[in-house]
Chimera marker file (.cmm) of the C-alpha trace (Angstrom):
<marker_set name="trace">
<marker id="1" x="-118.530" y="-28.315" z="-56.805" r="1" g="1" b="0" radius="0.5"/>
<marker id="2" x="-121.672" y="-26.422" z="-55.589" r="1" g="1" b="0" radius="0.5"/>
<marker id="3" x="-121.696" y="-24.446" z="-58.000" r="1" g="1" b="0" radius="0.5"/>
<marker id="4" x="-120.872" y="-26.407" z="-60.828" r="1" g="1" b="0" radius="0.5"/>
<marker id="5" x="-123.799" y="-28.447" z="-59.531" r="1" g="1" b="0" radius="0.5"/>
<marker id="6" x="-126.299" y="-25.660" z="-59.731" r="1" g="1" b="0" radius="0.5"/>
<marker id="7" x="-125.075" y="-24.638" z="-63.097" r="1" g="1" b="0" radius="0.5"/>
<marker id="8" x="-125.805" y="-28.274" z="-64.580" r="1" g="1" b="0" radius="0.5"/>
<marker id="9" x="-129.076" y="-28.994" z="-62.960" r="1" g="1" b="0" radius="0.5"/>
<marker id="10" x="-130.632" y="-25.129" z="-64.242" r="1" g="1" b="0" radius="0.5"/>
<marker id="11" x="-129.077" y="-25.807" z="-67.598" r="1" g="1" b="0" radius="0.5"/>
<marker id="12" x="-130.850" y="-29.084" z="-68.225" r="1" g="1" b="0" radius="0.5"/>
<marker id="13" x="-134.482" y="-28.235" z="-66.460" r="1" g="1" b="0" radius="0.5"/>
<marker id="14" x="-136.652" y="-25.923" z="-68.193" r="1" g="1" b="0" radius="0.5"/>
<marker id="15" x="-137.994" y="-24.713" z="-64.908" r="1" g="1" b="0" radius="0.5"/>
<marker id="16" x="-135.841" y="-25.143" z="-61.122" r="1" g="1" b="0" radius="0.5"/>
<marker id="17" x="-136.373" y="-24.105" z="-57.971" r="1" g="1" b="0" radius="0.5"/>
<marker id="18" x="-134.117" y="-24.123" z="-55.526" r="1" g="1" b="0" radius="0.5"/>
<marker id="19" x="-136.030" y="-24.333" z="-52.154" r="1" g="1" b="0" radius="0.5"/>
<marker id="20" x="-136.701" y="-25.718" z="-48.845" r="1" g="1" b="0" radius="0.5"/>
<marker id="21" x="-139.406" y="-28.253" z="-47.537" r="1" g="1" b="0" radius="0.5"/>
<marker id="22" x="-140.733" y="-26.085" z="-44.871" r="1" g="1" b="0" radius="0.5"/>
<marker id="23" x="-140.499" y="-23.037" z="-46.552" r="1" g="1" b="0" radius="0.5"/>
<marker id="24" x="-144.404" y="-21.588" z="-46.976" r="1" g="1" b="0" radius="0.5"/>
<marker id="25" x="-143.015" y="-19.376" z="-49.718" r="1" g="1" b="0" radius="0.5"/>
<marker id="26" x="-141.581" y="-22.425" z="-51.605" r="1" g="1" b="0" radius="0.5"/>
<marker id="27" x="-144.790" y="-23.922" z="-51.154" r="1" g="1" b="0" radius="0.5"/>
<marker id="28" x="-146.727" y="-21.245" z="-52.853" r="1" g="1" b="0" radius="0.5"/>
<marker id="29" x="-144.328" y="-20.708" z="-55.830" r="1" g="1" b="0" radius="0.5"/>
<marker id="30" x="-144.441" y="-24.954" z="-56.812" r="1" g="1" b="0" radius="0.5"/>
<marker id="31" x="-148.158" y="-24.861" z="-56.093" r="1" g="1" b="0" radius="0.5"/>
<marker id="32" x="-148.618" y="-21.991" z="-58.566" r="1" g="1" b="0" radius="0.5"/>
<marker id="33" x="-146.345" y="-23.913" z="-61.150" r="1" g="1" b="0" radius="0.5"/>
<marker id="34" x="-148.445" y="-27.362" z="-60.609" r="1" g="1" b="0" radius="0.5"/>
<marker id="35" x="-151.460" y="-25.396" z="-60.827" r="1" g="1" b="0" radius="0.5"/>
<marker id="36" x="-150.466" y="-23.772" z="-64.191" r="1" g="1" b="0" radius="0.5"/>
<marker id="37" x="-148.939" y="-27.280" z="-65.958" r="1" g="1" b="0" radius="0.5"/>
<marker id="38" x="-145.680" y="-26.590" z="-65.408" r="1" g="1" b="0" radius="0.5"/>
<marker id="39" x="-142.996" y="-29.791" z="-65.420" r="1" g="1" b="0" radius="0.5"/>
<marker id="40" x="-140.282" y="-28.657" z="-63.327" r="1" g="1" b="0" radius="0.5"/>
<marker id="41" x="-137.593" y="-29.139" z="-61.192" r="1" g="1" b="0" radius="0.5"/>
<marker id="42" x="-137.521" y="-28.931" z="-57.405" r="1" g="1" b="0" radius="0.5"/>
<marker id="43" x="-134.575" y="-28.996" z="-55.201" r="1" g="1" b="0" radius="0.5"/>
<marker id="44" x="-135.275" y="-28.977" z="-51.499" r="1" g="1" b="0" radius="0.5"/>
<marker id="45" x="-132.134" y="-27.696" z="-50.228" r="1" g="1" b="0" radius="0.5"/>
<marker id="46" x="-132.675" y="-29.244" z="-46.653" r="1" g="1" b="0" radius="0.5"/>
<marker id="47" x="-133.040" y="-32.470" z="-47.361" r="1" g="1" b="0" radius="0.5"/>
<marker id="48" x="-129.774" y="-32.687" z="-50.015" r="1" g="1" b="0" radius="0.5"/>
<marker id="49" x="-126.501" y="-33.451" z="-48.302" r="1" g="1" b="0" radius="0.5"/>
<marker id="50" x="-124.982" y="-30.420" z="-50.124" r="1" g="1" b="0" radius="0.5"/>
<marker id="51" x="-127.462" y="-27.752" z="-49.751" r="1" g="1" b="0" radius="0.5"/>
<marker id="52" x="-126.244" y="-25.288" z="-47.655" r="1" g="1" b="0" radius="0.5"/>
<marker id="53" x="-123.176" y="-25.235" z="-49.773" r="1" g="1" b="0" radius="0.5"/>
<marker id="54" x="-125.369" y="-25.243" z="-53.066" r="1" g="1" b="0" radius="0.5"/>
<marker id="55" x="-127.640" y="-22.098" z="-51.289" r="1" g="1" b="0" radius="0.5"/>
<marker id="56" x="-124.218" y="-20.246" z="-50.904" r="1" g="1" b="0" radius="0.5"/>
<marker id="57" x="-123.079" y="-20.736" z="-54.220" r="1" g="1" b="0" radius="0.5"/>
<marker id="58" x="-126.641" y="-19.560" z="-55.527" r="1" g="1" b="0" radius="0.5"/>
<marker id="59" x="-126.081" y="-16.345" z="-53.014" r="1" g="1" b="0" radius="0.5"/>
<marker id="60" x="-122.550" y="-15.660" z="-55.145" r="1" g="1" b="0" radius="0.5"/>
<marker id="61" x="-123.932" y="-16.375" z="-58.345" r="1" g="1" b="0" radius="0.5"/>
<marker id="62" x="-127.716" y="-14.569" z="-58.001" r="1" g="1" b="0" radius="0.5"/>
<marker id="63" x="-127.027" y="-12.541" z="-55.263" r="1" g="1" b="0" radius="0.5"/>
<marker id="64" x="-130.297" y="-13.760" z="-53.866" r="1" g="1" b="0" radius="0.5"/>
<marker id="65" x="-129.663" y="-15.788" z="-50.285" r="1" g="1" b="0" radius="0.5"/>
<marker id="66" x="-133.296" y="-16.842" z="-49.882" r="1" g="1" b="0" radius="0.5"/>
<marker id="67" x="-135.753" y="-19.299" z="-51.330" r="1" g="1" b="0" radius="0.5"/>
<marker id="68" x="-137.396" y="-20.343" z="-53.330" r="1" g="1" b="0" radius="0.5"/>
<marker id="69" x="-135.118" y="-19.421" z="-55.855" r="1" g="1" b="0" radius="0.5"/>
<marker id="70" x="-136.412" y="-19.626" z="-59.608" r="1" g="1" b="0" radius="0.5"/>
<marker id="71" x="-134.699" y="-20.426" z="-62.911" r="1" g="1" b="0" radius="0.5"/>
<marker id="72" x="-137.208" y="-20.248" z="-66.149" r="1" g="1" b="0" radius="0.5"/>
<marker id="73" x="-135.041" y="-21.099" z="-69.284" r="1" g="1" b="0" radius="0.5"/>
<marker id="74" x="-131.904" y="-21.339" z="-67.405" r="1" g="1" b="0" radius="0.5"/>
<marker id="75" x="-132.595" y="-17.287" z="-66.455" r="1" g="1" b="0" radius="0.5"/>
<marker id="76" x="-132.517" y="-16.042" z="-62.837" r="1" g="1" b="0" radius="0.5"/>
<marker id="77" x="-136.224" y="-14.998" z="-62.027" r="1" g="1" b="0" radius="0.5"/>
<marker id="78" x="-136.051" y="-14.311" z="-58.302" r="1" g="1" b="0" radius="0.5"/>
<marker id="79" x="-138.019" y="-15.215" z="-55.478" r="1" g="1" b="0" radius="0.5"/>
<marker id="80" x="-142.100" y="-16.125" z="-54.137" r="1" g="1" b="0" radius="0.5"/>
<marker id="81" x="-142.995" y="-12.297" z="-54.880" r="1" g="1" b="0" radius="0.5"/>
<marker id="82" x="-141.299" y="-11.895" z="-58.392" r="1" g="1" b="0" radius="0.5"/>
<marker id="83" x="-142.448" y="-14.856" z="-59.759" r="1" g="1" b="0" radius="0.5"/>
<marker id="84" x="-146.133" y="-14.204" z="-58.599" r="1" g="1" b="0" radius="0.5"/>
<marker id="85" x="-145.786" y="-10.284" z="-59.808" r="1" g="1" b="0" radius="0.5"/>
<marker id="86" x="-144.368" y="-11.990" z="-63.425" r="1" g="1" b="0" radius="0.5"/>
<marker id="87" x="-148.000" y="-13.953" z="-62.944" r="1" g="1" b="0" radius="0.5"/>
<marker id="88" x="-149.769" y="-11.339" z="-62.351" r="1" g="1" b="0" radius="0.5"/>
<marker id="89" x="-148.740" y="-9.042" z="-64.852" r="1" g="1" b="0" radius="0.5"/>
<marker id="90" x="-149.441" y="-11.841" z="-67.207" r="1" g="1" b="0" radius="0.5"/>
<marker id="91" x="-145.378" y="-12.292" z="-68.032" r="1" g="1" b="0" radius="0.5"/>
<marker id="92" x="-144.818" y="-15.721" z="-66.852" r="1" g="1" b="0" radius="0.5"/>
<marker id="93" x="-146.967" y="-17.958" z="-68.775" r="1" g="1" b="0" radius="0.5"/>
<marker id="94" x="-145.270" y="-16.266" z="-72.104" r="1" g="1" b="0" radius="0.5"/>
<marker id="95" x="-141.796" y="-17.127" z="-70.141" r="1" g="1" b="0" radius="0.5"/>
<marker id="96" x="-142.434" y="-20.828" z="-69.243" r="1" g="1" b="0" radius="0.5"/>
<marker id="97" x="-143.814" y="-21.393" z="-72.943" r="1" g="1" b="0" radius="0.5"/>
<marker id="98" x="-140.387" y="-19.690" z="-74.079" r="1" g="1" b="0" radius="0.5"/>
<marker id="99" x="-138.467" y="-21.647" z="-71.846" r="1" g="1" b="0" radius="0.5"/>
<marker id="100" x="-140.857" y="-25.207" z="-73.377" r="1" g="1" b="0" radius="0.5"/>
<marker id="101" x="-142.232" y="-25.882" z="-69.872" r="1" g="1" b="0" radius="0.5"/>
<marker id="102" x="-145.723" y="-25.034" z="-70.753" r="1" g="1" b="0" radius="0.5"/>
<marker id="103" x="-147.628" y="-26.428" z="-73.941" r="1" g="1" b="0" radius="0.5"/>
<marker id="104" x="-148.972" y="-23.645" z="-75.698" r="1" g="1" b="0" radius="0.5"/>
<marker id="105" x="-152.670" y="-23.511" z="-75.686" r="1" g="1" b="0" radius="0.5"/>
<marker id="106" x="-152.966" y="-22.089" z="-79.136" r="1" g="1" b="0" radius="0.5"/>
<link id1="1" id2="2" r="1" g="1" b="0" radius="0.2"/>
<link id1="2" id2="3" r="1" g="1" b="0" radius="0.2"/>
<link id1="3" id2="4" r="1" g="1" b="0" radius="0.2"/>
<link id1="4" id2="5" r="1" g="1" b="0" radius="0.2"/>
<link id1="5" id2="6" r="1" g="1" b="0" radius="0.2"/>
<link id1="6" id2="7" r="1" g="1" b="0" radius="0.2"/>
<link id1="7" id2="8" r="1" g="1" b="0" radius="0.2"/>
<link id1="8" id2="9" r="1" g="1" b="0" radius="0.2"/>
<link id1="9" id2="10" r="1" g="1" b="0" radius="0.2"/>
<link id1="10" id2="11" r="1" g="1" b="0" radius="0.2"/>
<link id1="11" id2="12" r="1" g="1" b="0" radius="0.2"/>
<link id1="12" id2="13" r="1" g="1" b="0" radius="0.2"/>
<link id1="13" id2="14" r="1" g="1" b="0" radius="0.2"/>
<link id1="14" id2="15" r="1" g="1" b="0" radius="0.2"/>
<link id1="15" id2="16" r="1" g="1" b="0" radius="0.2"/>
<link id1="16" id2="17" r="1" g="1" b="0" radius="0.2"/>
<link id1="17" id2="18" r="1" g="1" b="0" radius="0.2"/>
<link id1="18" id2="19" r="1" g="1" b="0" radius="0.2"/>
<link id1="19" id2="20" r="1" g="1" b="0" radius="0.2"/>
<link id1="20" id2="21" r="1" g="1" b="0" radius="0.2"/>
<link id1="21" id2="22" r="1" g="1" b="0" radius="0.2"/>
<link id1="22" id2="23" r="1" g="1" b="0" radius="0.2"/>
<link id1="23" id2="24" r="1" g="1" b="0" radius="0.2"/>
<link id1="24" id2="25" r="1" g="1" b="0" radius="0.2"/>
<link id1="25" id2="26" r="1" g="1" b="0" radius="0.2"/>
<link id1="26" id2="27" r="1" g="1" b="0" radius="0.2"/>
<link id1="27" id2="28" r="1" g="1" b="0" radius="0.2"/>
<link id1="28" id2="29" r="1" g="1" b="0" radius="0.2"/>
<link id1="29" id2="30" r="1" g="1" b="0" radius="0.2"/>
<link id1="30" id2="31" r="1" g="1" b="0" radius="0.2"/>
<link id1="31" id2="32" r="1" g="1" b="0" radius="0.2"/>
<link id1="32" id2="33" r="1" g="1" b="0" radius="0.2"/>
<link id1="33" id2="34" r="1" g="1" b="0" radius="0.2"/>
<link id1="34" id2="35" r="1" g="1" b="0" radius="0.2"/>
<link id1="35" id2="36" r="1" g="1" b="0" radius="0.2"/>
<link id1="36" id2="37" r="1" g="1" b="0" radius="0.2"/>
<link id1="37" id2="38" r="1" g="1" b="0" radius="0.2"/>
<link id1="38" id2="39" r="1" g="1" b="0" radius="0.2"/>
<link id1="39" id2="40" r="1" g="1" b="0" radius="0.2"/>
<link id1="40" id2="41" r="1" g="1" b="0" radius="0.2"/>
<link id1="41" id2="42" r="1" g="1" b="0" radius="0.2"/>
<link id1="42" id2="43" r="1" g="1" b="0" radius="0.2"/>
<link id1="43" id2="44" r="1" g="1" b="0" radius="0.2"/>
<link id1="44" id2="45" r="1" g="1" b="0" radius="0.2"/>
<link id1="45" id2="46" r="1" g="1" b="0" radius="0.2"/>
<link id1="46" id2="47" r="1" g="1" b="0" radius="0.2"/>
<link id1="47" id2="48" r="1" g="1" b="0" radius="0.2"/>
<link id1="48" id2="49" r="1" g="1" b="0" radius="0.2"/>
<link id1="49" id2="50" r="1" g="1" b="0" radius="0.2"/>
<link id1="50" id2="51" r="1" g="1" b="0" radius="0.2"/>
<link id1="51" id2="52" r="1" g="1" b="0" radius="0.2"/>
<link id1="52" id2="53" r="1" g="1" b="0" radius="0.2"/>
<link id1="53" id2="54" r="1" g="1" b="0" radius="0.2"/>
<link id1="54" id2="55" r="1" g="1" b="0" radius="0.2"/>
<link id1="55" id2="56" r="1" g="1" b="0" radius="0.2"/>
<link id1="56" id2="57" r="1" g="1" b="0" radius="0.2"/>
<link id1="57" id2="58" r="1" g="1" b="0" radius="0.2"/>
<link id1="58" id2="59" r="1" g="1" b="0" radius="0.2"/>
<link id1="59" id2="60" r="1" g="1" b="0" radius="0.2"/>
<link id1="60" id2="61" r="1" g="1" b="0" radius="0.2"/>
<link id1="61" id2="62" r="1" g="1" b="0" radius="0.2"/>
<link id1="62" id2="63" r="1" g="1" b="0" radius="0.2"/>
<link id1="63" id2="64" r="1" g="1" b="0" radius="0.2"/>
<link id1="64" id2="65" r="1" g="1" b="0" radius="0.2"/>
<link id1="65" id2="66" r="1" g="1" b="0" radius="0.2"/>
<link id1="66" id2="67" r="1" g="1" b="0" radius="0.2"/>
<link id1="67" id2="68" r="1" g="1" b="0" radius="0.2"/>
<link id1="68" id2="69" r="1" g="1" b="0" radius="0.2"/>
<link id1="69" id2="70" r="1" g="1" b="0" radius="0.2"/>
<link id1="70" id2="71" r="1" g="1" b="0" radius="0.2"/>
<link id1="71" id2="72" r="1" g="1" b="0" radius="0.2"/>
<link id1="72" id2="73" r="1" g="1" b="0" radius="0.2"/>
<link id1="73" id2="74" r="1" g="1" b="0" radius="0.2"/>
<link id1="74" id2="75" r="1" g="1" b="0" radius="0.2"/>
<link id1="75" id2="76" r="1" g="1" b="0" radius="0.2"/>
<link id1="76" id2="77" r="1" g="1" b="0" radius="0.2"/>
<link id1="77" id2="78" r="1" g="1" b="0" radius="0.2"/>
<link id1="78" id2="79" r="1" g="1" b="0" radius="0.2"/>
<link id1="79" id2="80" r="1" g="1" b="0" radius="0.2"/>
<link id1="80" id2="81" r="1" g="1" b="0" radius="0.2"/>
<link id1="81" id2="82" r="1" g="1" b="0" radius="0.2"/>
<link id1="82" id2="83" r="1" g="1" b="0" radius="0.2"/>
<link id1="83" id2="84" r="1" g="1" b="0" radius="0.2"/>
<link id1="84" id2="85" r="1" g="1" b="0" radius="0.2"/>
<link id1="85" id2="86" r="1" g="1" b="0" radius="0.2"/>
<link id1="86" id2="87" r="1" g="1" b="0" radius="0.2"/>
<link id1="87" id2="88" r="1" g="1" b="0" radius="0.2"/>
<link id1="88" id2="89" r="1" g="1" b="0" radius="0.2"/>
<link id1="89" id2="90" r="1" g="1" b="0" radius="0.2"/>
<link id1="90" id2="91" r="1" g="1" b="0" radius="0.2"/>
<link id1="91" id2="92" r="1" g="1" b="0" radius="0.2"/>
<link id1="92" id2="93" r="1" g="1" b="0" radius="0.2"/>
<link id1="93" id2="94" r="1" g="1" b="0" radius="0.2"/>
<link id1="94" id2="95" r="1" g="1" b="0" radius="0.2"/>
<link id1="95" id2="96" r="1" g="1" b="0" radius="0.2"/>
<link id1="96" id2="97" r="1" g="1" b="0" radius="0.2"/>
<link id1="97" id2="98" r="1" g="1" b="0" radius="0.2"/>
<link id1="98" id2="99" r="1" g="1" b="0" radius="0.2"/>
<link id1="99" id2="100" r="1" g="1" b="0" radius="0.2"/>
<link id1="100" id2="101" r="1" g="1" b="0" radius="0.2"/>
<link id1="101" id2="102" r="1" g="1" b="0" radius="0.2"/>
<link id1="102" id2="103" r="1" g="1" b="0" radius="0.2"/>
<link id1="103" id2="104" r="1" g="1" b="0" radius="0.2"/>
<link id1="104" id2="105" r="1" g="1" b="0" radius="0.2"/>
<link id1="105" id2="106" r="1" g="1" b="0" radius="0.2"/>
</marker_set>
């Protein structure tokens, strides 16, 4: 079910990320998206009833245990640091645009 529930919610959000409340790194990844425009989807995985479960079937299917974990265009981006090195190499605007998260400024 976990799984299945992951699957559904990163195939119909542009942007996800699967996180925790009180996680500082969370924090600075959905500040960074806010601050950029982006509309997406956060799922604190403390607060929701099935989180733990919904973390471990995240760990099987990303093999990534931590949060934040991010989804651009139903892709598997990583955590905090690879979403702020795709920023600063200038790769995740481009990405989020892609993925129809961002309006293009052109």
């Amino acid at each position: 079910m976990a799984m299945e529930k992951a699957k559904l919610i990163v195939s119909s959000n542009a942007v996800v990320v699967f996180s925790k409340s009180y996680c500082p790194y969370c924090v600075e990844v959905k500040n960074l998206l806010s601050e950029l425009g982006v509309a997406f989807k956060a799922i604190e995985l403390d607060t929701e009833s099935d989180g733990s479960e919904v973390q471990a079937a995240l760990a099987e299917w990303t093999k990534q245990r931590t949060v934040p974990n991010v989804f651009i265009g139903g892709k598997h981006i990583g955590g905090c640091d690879a979403t702020k090195n795709l920023h600063n190499q200038g790769r995740l605007v481009p990405l989020l645009t892609e993925a129809g998260a961002l309006k293009s400024s052109a």
